[in-house]
C-alpha atoms as one frame of an Amber mdcrd trajectory, in Angstrom:
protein
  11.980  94.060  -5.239   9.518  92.313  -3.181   9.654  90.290   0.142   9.662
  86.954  -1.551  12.465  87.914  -4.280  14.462  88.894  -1.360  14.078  85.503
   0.984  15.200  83.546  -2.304  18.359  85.336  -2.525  18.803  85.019   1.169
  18.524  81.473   0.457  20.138  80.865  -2.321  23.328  82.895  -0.740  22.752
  80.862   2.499  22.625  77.553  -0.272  25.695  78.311  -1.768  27.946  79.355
   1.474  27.356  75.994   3.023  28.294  74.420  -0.153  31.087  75.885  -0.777
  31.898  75.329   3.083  31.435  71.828   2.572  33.522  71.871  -0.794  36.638
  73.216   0.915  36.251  70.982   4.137  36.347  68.387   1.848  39.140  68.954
  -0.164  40.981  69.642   3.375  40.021  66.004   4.214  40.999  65.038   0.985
  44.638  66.532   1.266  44.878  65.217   4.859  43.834  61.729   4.448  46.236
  61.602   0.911  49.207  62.666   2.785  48.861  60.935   6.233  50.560  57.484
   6.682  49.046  56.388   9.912  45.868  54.787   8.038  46.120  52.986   4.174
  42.321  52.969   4.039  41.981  56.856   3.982  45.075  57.306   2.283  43.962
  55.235  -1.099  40.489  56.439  -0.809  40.444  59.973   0.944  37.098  61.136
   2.999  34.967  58.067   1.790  37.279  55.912   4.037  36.610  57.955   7.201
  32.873  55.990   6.743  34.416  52.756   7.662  35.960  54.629  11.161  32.392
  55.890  11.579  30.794  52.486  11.314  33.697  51.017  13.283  33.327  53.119
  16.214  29.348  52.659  16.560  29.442  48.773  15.596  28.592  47.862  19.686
  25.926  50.184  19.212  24.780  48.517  16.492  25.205  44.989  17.358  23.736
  45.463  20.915  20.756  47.106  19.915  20.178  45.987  16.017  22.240  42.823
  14.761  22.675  40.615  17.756  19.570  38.309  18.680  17.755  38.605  21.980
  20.215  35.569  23.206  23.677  36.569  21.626  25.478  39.726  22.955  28.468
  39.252  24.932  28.677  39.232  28.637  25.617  39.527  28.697  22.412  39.286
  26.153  19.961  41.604  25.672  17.617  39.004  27.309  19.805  38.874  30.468
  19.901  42.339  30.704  15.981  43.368  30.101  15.605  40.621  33.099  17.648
  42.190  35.389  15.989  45.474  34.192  12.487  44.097  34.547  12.967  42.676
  37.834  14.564  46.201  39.324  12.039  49.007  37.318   8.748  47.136  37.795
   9.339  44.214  40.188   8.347  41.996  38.104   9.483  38.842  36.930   6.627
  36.996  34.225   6.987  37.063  31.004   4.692  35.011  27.939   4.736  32.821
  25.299   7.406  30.582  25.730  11.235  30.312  26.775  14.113  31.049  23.707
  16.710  29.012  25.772  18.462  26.331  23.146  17.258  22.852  24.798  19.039
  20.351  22.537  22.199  22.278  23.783  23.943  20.549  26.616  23.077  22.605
  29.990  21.937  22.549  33.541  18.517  21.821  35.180  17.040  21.704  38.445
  15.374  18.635  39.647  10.946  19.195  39.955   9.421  17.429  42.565   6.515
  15.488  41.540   4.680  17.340  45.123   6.126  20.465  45.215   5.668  22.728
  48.035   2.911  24.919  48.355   3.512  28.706  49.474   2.516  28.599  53.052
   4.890  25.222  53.387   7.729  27.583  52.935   9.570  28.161  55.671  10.643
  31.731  55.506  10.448  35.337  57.487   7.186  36.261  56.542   6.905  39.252
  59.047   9.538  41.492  57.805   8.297  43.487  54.936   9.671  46.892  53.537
   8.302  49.148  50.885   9.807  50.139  47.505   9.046  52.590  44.566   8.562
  50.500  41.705   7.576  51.548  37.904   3.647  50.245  36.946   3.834  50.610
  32.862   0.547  51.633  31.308   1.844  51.656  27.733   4.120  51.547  25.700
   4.001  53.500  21.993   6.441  52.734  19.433   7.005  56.798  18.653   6.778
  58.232  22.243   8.307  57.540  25.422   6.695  55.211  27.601   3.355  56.097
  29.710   4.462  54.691  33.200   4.303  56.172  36.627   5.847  55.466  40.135
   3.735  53.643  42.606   4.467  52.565  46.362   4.813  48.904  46.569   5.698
  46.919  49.919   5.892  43.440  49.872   8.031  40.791  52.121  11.606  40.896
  51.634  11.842  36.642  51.598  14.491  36.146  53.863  15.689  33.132  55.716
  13.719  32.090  58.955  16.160  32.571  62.353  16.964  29.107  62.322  18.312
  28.649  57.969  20.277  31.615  59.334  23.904  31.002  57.781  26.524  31.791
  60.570  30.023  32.931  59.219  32.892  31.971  61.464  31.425  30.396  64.111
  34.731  30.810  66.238  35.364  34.334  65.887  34.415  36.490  68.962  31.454
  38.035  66.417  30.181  36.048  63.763  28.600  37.527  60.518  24.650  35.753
  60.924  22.866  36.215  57.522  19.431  35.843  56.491  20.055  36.622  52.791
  21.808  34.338  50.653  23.054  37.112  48.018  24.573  39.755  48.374  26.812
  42.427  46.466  29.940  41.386  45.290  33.360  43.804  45.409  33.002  46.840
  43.607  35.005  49.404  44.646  34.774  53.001  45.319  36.827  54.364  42.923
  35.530  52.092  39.903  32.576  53.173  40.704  31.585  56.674  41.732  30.054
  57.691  44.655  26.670  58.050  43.274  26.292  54.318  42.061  28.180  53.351
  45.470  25.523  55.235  47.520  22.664  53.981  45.502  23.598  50.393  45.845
  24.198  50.673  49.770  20.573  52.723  50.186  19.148  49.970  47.912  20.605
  46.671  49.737  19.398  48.560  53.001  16.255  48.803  52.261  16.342  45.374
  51.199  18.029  43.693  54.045  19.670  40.758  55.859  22.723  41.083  53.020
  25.686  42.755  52.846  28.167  44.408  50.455  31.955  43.900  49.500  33.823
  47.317  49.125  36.153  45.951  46.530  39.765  46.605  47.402  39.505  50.373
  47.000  39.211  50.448  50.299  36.002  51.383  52.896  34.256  54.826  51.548
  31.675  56.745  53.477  29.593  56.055  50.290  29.930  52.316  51.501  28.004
  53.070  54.928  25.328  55.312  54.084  22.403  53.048  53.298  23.032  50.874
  56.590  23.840  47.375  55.250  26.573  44.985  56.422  29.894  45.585  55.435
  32.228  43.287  54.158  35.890  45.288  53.853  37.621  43.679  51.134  41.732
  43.575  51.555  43.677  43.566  48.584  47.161  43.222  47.431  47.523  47.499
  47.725  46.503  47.205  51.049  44.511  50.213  50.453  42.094  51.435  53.758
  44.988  49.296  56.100  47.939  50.625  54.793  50.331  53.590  56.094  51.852
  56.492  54.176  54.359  54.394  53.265  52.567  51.377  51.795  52.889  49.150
  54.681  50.574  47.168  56.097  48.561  48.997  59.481  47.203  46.852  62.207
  45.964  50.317  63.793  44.097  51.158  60.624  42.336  47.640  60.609  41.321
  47.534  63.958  39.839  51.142  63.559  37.845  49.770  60.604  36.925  46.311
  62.610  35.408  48.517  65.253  32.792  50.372  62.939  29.737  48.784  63.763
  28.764  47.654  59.815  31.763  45.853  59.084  30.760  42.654  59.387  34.098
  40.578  58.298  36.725  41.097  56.333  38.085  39.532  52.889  41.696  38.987
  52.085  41.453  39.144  48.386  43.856  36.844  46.919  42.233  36.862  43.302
  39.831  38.208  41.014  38.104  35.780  38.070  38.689  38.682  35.429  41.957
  39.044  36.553  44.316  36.922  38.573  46.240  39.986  40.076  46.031  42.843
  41.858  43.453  45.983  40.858  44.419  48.736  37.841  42.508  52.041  37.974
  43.326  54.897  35.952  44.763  57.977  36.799  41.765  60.191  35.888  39.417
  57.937  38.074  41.484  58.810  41.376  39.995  61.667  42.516  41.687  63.588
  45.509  39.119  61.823  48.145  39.819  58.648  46.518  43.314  59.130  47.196
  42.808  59.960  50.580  40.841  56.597  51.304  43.305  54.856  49.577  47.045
  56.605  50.940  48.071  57.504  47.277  48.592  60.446  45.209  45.600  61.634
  43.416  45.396  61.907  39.515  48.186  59.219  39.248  47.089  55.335  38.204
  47.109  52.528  40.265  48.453  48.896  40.432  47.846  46.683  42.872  50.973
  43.843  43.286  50.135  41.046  42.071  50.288  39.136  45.135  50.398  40.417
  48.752  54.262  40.740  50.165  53.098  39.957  53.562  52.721  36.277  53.049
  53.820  33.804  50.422  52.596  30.525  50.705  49.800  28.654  52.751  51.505
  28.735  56.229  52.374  32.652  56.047  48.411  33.526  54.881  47.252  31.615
  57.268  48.805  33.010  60.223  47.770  36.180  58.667  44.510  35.310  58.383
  44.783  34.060  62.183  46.605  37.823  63.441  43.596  39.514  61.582  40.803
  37.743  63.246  42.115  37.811  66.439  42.978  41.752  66.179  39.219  42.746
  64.987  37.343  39.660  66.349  35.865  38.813  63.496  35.382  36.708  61.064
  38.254  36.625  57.961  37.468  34.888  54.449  39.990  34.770  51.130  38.988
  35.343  47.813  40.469  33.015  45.140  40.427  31.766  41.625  40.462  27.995
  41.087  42.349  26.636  38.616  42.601  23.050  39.228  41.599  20.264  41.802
  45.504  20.187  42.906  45.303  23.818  44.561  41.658  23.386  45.930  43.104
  19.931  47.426  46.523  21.725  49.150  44.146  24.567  50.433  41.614  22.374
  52.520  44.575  19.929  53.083  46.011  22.915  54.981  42.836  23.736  56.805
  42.783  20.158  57.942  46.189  19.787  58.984  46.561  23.113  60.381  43.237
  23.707  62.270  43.646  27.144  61.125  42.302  28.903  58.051  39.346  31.214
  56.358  35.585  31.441  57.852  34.369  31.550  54.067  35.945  31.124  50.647
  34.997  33.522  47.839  35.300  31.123  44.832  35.226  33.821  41.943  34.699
  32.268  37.863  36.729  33.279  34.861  33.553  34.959  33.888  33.271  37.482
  36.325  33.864  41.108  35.501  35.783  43.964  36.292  36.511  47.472  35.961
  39.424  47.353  33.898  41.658  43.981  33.021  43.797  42.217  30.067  42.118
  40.137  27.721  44.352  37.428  28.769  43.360  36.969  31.841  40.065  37.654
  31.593  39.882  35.197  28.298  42.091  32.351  29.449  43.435  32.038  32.925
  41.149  30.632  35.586  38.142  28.041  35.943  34.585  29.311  35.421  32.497
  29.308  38.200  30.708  25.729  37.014  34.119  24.482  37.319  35.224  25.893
  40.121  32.684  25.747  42.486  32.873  21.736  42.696  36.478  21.284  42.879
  36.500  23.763  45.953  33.500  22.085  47.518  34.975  18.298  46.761  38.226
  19.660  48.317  36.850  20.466  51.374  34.515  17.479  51.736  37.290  15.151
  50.785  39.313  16.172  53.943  36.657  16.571  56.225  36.408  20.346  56.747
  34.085  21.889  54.463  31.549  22.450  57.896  34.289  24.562  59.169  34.288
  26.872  56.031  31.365  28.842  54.284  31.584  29.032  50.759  30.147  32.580
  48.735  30.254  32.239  44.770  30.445  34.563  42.172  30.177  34.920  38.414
  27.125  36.040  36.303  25.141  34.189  39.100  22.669  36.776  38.414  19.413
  35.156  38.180  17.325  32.528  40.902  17.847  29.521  38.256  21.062  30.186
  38.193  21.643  30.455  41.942  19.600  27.479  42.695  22.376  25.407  40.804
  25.334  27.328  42.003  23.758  26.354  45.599  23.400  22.799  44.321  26.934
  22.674  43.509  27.937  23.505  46.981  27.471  27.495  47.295  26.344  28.775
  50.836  25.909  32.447  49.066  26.138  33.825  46.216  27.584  37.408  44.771
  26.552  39.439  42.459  28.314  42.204  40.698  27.000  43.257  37.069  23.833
  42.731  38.213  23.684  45.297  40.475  25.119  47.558  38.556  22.580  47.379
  35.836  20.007  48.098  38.877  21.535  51.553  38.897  21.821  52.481  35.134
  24.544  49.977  33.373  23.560  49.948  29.816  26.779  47.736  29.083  28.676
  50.490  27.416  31.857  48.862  28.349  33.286  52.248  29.011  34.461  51.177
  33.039  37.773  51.375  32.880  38.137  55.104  30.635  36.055  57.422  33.626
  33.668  57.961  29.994  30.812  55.554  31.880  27.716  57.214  29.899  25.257
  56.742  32.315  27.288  57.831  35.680  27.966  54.424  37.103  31.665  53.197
  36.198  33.288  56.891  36.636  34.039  59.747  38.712  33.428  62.117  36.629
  30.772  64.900  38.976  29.336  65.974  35.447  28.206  62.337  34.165  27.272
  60.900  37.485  24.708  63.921  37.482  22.636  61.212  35.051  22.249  58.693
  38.532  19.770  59.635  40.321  20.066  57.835  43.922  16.663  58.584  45.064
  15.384  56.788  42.137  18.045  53.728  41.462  18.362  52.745  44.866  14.905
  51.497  44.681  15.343  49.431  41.493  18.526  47.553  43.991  16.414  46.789
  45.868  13.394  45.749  43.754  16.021  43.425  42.375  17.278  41.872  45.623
  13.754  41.146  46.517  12.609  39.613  43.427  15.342  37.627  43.084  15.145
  36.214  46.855  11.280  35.491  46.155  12.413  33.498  42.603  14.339  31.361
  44.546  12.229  29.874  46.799   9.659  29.928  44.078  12.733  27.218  42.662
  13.302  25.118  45.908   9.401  25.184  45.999   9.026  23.660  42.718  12.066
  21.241  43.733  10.104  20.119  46.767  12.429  21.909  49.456  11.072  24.104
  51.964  13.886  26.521  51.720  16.520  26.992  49.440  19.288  26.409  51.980
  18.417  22.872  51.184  19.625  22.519  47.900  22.339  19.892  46.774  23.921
  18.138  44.281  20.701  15.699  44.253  18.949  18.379  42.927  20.192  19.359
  39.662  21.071  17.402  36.489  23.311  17.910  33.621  21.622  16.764  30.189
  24.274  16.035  27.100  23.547  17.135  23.713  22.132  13.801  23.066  19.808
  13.888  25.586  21.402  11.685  28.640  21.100  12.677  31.853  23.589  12.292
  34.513  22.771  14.085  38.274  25.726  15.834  39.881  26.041  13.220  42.771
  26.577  11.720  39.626  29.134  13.527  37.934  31.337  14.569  41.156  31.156
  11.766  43.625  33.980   9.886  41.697  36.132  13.208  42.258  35.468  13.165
  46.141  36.272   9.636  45.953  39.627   9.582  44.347
């Protein structure tokens, strides 16, 4: 018998084994799906009905990267995100042809000046520069992986002159001075792993003149590595100022008020993707987590949904007032609107009281999180377009809102839509997602299960091994910059020298019909009333 009479036997033996493997795994399914009573579909048509599981479980897949048009997917599109990916891999911001937005839909726009502002009328830093990696592609096959390398770029960072400077609580004994109007909003350790947490501080570092929220996890060492401003986020579970016992720990706060980076601190009242206190799983809370945060490890977390220390507007504020004058510096709330009745008994308060927050974080319905109920997040809660003018018409209407800075937040993450956040009466803006997409977010929606693919949303050591820091704190960066220099390329165009200048004058609100009506327009009636 020769070689080749041999081999086809071999094969045809091989052939036949993995047939008849497949033949009995089959009628195993078979017997299994008949008899189970969990799932009609694979009980009335065994094995074939396990396809419909299969497609099921990739559908996302599919939608985000198949079905869904550049402009549809859901919280974000894949034109959103390639924007924010754009900006942080290759710092760059141009694209061609023409723009897909929808403009017979009602939306937004900002004012142009007939003589806008030409780029040395600016008024900006223009000596502080830094220098970035940033990608340079050279092509881009359709079978192969990209041809791109990594290139040394510096560049300014297009921060506010001394003077724009916006000071935060002007009447603690240290005020918070930034030159940056965005920064990163709370995202805590814990959510996120150390890897993404230490990327995104390196990154805003480099960047500088912002700052970054810890999120109510609590302050990490993660948080202080790259440098940047600190603000320390306090939430319902008190975690970072809290005892063994749960109670609240002046000597805990004052020991974080006196590190150096923490700038102020945040009493977090509310969260625009959910109205309560934090959740995070029990598989999340590693035994350093734990540590930071005075709990057991391996065991999930609730925050209360309210803080016990106070209860109404007279109890916060004196707790606001105890804080400040314990660290010194300044103390803001973060809130949810819901209506003009609660932004009108909050600055009524500030008014009557003389007490109160240095800044208000305003947070929309749209703003994310790392794990929620679709209630909340869905229903309860004004967006920030909402929002954002009922607070500021609040504060005007009784005469304090110079007294209080205002940061927004919610998908705020591109200089458009800053510029009309601003307009509406922003002094800064926060930025979440965004960020996170600088570091490797491919929208997996995975945060709250520790199963983040990519390494950002978990704690897991073996997938955070896929972030990089060396590499992704660059692209944070890259982002920050690029969107500070888009910006003032938008007050340019609006004929303001900076965009600390923009108001309500400035942007317009266009009906499906085509009308116009300007925002002094649409909200001086509400100050009015």
């Amino acid at each position: 018998m020769n070689i080749a009479n041999v081999l086809t036997i071999i094969g045809f033996v091989f052939f036949t084994v993995i047939l008849l493997v497949l033949i009995l795994i089959g009628v195993y399914l078979f017997f299994i799906d008949r008899t189970q009573k969990q799932h009609p579909i694979l009980r009335n048509y065994p094995v074939i009905g396990r396809v419909r599981y299969f497609l099921e479980t990739i559908g996302p897949e599919l939608r985000q990267y198949l079905f869904n048009n550049d402009r549809e997917g859901k919280p974000f599109s894949r034109n959103d995100y390639q924007h924010i990916v754009k900006k942080a891999k290759y710092k760059r911001d141009v694209f061609g042809f023409g723009s897909q937005r929808d403009f017979d839909e009602a939306g937004y726009y900002i004012r142009n000046s007939m003589f806008p502002k030409l780029t040395e009328e600016l008024k900006m830093d223009r000596k502080t520069k830094v220098t970035t990696n940033r990608y340079l592609l050279i092509n881009e096959p359709l079978f192969t992986q990209k041809k791109e390398y990594l290139e040394k770029d510096e560049s300014p960072v297009y921060l506010l002159e001394d003077d724009d400077a916006i000071v935060i609580g002007k009447k603690s004994r240290s005020p918070f001075i930034v030159k940056g109007q965005i920064g990163m909003s709370a995202m805590s350790y814990g959510s996120l792993g150390e890897h993404a947490i230490t990327a995104l501080s390196e990154g805003l570092g480099i960047a500088k003149g912002t700052w970054m929220n810890t999120g109510e996890g609590g302050l990490s060492d993660y948080h202080l590595k790259g440098g940047v401003d600190i603000i320390m986020q306090i939430g319902p579970g008190l975690f970072g100022v809290r005892d063994r016992k749960g109670n609240f720990s002046w000597e805990a706060l004052k020991e974080k008020s006196q590190i150096p980076q923490v700038k102020a601190f945040e009493i977090k009242l509310a969260q625009g993707a959910k109205t309560r206190g934090g959740h995070i799983d029990g598989e999340k809370v590693t035994e350093e987590i734990a540590k930071i945060r005075m709990v057991e490890p391996f065991k999930s977390i609730d925050s209360p949904n309210r803080f016990r220390e106070f209860s109404d507007f007279p109890s916060l504020f004196d707790f606001i007032e105890r804080i400040r004058e314990q660290t010194g510096k300044p103390v803001g709330m973060k809130v949810v609107i819901g209506s003009s009745h609660e932004a009108d008994e909050l600055a009524k308060f500030i008014k009557e009281t003389g007490k109160g927050p240095d800044f208000i974080t305003v947070d929309g319905g749209e703003g994310g999180t790392g794990a929620s109920y679709q209630e909340l997040a869905d229903s309860v809660g004004l967006p920030i377009k909402s929002a954002l003018p009922l607070l500021d018409n609040a504060l005007i209407k009784y005469g304090v809102r110079d007294q209080v800075k205002i940061i927004a937040s919610g998908k705020l993450f591109s200089p458009d839509r800053i510029a009309i956040a601003l307009a509406m009466g922003a002094d800064l803006i926060n930025i979440a997602r965004g960020f996170m997409i600088t570091v490797g977010c491919i929208q997996a929606q995975k945060c709250e299960s520790n199963a983040c693919p990519v390494g950002v949303a978990t704690t897991d050591p073996e997938l955070q091994k896929g972030l990089v820091i060396e590499e992704k704190k660059y692209r944070t960066a890259n982002y920050l910059i690029t969107m500070r220099k888009g910006l003032f390329r938008i007050a340019a165009a609006a004929g303001l020298e900076s965009p600390v200048h923009f108001k309500r004058e400035h942007v317009v609100f266009k009906d499906e019909k085509g009308k116009v009506w300007s925002l002094e327009d649409i909200y001086q009636s509400m100050v009015q009333r």
